[in-house]
TORLUM-55266 format. One record per residue (C-alpha): residue number from 1; residue in three letters; y, z, x. Coordinates in nm, 4 decimals. Layout:
// TORLUM-55266
<rec NUM; "Ala"; <Y; Z; X>>
...
// end
This chain:
// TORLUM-55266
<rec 1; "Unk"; <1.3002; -0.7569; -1.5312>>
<rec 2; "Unk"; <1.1290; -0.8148; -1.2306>>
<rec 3; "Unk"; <1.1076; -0.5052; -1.0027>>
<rec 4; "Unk"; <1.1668; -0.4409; -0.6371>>
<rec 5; "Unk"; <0.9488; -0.4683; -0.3603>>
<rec 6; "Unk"; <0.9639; -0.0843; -0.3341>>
<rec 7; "Unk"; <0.9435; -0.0261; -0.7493>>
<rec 8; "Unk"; <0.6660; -0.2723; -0.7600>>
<rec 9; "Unk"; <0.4815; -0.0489; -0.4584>>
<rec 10; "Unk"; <0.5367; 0.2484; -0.6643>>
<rec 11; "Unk"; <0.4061; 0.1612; -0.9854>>
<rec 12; "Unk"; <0.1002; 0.0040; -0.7911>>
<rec 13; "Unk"; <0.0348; 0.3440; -0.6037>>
<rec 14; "Unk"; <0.0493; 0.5628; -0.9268>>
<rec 15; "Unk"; <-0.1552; 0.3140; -1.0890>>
<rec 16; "Unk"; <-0.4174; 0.3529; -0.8297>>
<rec 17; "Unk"; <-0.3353; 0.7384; -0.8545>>
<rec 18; "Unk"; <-0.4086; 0.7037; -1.2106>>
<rec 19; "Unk"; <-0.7143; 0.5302; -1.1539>>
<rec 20; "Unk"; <-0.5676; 0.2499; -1.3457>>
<rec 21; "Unk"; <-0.6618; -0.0958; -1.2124>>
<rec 22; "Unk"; <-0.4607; -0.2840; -1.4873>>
<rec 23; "Unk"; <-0.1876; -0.1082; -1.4528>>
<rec 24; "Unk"; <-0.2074; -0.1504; -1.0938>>
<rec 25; "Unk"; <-0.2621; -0.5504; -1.0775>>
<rec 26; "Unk"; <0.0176; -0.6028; -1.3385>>
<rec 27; "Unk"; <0.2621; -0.5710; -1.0417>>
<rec 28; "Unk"; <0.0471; -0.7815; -0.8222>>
<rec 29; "Unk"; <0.0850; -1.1887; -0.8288>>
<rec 30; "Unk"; <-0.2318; -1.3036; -0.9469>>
<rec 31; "Unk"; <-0.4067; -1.4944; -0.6785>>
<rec 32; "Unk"; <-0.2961; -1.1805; -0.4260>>
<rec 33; "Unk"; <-0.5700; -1.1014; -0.1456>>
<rec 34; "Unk"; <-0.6462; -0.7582; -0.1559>>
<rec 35; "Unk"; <-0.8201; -0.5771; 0.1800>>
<rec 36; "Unk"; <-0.9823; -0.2687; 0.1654>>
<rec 37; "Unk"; <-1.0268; -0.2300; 0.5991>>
<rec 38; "Unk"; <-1.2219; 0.0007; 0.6168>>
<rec 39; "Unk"; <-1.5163; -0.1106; 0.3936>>
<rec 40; "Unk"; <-1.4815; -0.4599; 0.4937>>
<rec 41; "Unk"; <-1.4115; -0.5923; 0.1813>>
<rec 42; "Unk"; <-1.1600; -0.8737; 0.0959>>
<rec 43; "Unk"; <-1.0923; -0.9854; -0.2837>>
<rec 44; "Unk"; <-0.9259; -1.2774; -0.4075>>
<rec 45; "Unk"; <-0.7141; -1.2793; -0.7271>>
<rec 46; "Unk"; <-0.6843; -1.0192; -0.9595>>
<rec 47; "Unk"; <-1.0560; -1.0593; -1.1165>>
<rec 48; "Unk"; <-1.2124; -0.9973; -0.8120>>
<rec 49; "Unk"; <-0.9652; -0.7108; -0.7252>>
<rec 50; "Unk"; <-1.0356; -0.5593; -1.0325>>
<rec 51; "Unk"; <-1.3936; -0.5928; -0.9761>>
<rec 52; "Unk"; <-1.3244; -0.4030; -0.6347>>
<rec 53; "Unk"; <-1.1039; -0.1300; -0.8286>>
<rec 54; "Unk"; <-1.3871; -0.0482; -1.0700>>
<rec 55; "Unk"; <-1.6411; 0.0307; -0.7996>>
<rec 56; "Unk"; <-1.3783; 0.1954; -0.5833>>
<rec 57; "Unk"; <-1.2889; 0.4162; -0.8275>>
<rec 58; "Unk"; <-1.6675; 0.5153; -0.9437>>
<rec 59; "Unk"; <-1.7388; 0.5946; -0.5745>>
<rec 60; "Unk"; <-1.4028; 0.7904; -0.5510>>
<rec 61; "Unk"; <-1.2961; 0.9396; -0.8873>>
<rec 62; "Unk"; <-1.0115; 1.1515; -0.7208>>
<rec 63; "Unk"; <-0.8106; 0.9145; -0.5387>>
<rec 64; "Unk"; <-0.4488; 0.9710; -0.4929>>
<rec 65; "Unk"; <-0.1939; 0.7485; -0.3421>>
<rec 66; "Unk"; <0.0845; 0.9654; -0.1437>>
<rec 67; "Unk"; <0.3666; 0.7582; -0.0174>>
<rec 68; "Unk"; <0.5957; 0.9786; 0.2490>>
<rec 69; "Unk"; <0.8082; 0.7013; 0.3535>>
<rec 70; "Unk"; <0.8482; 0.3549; 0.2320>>
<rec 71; "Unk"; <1.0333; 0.0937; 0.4725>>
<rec 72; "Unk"; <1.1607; -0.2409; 0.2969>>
<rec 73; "Unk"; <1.2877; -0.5536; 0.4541>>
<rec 74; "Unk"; <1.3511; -0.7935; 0.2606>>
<rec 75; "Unk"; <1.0358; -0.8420; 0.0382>>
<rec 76; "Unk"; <0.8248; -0.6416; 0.2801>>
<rec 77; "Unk"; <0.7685; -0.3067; 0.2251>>
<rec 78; "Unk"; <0.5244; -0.0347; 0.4367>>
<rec 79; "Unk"; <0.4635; 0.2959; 0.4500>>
<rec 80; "Unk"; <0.6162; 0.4140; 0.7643>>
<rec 81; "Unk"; <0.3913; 0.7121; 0.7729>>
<rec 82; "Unk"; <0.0713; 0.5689; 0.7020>>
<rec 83; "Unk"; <0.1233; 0.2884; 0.9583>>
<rec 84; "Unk"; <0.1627; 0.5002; 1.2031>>
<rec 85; "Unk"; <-0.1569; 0.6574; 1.1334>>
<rec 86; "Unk"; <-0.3545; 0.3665; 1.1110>>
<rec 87; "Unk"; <-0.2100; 0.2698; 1.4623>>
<rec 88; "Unk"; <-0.2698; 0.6067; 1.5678>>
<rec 89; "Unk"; <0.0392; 0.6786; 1.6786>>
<rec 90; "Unk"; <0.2582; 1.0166; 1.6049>>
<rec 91; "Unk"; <0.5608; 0.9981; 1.3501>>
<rec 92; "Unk"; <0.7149; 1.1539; 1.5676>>
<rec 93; "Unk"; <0.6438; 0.9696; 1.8854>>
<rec 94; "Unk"; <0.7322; 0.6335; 1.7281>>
<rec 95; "Unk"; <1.0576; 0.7750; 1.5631>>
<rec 96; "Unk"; <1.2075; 0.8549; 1.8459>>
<rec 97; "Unk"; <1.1190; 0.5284; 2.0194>>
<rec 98; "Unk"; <1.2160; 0.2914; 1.7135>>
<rec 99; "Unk"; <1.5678; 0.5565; 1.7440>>
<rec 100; "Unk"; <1.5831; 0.4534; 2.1289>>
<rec 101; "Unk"; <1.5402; 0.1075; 2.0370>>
<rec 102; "Unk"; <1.8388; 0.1295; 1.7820>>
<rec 103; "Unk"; <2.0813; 0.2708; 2.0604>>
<rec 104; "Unk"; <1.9514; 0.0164; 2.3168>>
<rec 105; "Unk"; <2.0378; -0.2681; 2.0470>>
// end
């Protein structure tokens, strides 16, 4: 059975929690692009992800994965959370103005 956007974002994040780069591709279609921002460092296909994982994970043996809040739509899913930090914006600062937005609409 194929799994949701959201199960499939799951199992990848505990794979990656797990240190697990099998496990974490499995979910992943295999000529995916994988990005790693802030090293700069693009991979194509799961060969050269895993390639990526294994040195990842050697340079940072305790990784975790923590998602607080996934968003899907449609088959897009993100982590409203970590967006927001990325973007650096507050939670709670864009909540209220995606809840504004909502009443407006």
């Amino acid at each position: 059975m194929t799994p949701t956007p959201t199960e499939a974002i799951r199992a990848y994040a505990e794979a990656k929690s797990r240190a697990d780069p099998a496990a974490a591709l499995a979910v992943c279609h295999d000529e995916a692009v994988f990005e790693t921002i802030p090293f700069q460092a693009v991979a194509h296909g799961a060969a050269e992800a895993a390639a990526h994982f294994d040195g990842f994970f050697r340079a940072f043996p305790d990784y975790t994965v923590e998602l607080e809040y996934l968003c899907e739509a449609g088959d897009r899913v993100f982590d409203f959370h970590q967006k927001c930090a990325q973007l650096g914006l507050s939670t709670d600062d864009a909540a209220a103005h995606f809840a504004a937005w909502r009443a407006a609409a």
